[in-house]
Every structure is written in C-alpha cells, then in structure tokens.
C-alpha atoms as one frame of an Amber mdcrd trajectory, in Angstrom:
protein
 162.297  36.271 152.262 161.816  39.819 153.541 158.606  40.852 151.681 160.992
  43.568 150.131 160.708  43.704 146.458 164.113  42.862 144.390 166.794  45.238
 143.046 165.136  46.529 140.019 168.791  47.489 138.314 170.481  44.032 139.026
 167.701  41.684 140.511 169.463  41.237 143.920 166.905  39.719 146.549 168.791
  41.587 149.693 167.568  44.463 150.029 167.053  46.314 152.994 165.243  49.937
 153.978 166.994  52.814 154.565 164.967  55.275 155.979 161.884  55.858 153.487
 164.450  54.434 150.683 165.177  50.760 149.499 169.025  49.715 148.935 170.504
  47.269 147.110 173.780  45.743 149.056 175.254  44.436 145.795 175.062  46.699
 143.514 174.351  49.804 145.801 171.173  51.611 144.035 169.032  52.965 145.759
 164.926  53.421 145.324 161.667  54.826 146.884 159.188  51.898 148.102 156.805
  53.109 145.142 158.529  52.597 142.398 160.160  55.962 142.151 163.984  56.258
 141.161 166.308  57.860 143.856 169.694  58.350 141.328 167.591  59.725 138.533
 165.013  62.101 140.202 162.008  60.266 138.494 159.586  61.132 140.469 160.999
  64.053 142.119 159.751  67.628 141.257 162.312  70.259 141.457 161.484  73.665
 143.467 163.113  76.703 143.526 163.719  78.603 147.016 160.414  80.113 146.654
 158.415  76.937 146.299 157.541  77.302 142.473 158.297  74.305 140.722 161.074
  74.821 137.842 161.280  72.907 134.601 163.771  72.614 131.192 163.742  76.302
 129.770 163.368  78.039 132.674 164.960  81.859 133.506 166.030  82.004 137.087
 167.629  84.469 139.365 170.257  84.213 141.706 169.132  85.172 145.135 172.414
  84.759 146.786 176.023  85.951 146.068 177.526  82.476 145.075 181.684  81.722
 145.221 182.381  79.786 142.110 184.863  76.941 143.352 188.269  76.788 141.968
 187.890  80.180 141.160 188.050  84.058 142.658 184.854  84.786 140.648 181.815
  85.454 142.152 177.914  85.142 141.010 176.320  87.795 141.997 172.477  88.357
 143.351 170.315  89.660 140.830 172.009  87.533 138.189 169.754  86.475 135.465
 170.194  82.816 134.181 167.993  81.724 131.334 166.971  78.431 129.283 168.076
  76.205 132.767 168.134  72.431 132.184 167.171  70.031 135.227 169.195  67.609
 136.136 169.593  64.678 139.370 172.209  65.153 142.037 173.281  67.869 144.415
 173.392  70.487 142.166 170.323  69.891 140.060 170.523  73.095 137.843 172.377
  72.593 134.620 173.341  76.236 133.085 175.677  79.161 131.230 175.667  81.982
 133.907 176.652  84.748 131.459 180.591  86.332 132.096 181.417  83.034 134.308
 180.338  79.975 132.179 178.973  76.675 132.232 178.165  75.327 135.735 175.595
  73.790 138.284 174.153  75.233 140.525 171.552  74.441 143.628 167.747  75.450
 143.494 167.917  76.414 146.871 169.795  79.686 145.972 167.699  80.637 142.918
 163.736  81.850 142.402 161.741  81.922 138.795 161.753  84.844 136.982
C-alpha cells in the first residue's frame, strides 16, 4: 500500500508517520521507523540533567526544589535519592525520596551522584 511496515502490536496495515514516529490508527501505538518501541522506552537511553546516562540502582540528587502534588511538602535540592529504578513515561524515575515517600520523578531535575 504505503511502503509503511504494519502495526507490530495488532497487525493493522494503516499506518501513517507522525513526525519521526509510526502510528497505528486502530489500535493507537506508536513506534520509531527502526524498530524501536515508543510506549516502552526500548531503545531509549535515559539521561540525567547533566548528560550522564542513569541506569536501575542508581543514587541521584535533586537539583531543584520540587512541589510534591497533592501535597504541601516539598523536595528539597541537595536531596539524596538512592537505588532509582527506570521506568517509560513522563516521569521516568521510579523511587522512595526519604521523609516524603514513594514517587516519580523527571530526570531533568536530578544529576548522578
């Protein structure tokens, strides 16, 4: 049809670019033209605001004072966040800040320790 390669989660033979991204119109994933995966970060190497690249087990540090939503408390800069987990999505830092809890947080607003 297109030359575009079929949905590789349900098979559909319509999709269409987006950009540098291939999407699926019936199903709605999404997927880089190489064979990467958009929704699961396969391919997709996460850096911290610094430039280092971060992986599972990490310790990080907050380089910005953070509001936690729904909440009046506040992460503070300097705060020291170990054993971080990587995950996909916005907020692609899985951790326990210590005094606050579990949350996510962005890479953007930490650096390696």
């Amino acid at each position: 049809m297109s030359g575009l390669p079929p949905c590789p989660k349900c098979g559909g033979e319509y999709a269409y670019e987006d950009g540098a991204m291939l999407v699926c119109p019936l199903c709605a994933h999404e997927w880089a033209r190489d064979g990467g995966d958009a929704s699961t970060g396969e391919d997709a190497t996460i850096k911290d605001a610094v430039g280092n690249v971060l992986v599972d087990g990490d310790t990080v540090v907050v380089i910005k004072d953070l509001k936690v939503k729904g909440s009046s408390a506040v992460v503070k800069v300097g705060t020291k966040v170990k054993n971080i987990r990587l995950v996909g999505g916005d907020h692609d830092i899985d951790c326990k800040i210590p005094g606050i809890g579990a949350m996510g947080l962005k890479s953007e607003f930490v650096k390696k320790a």
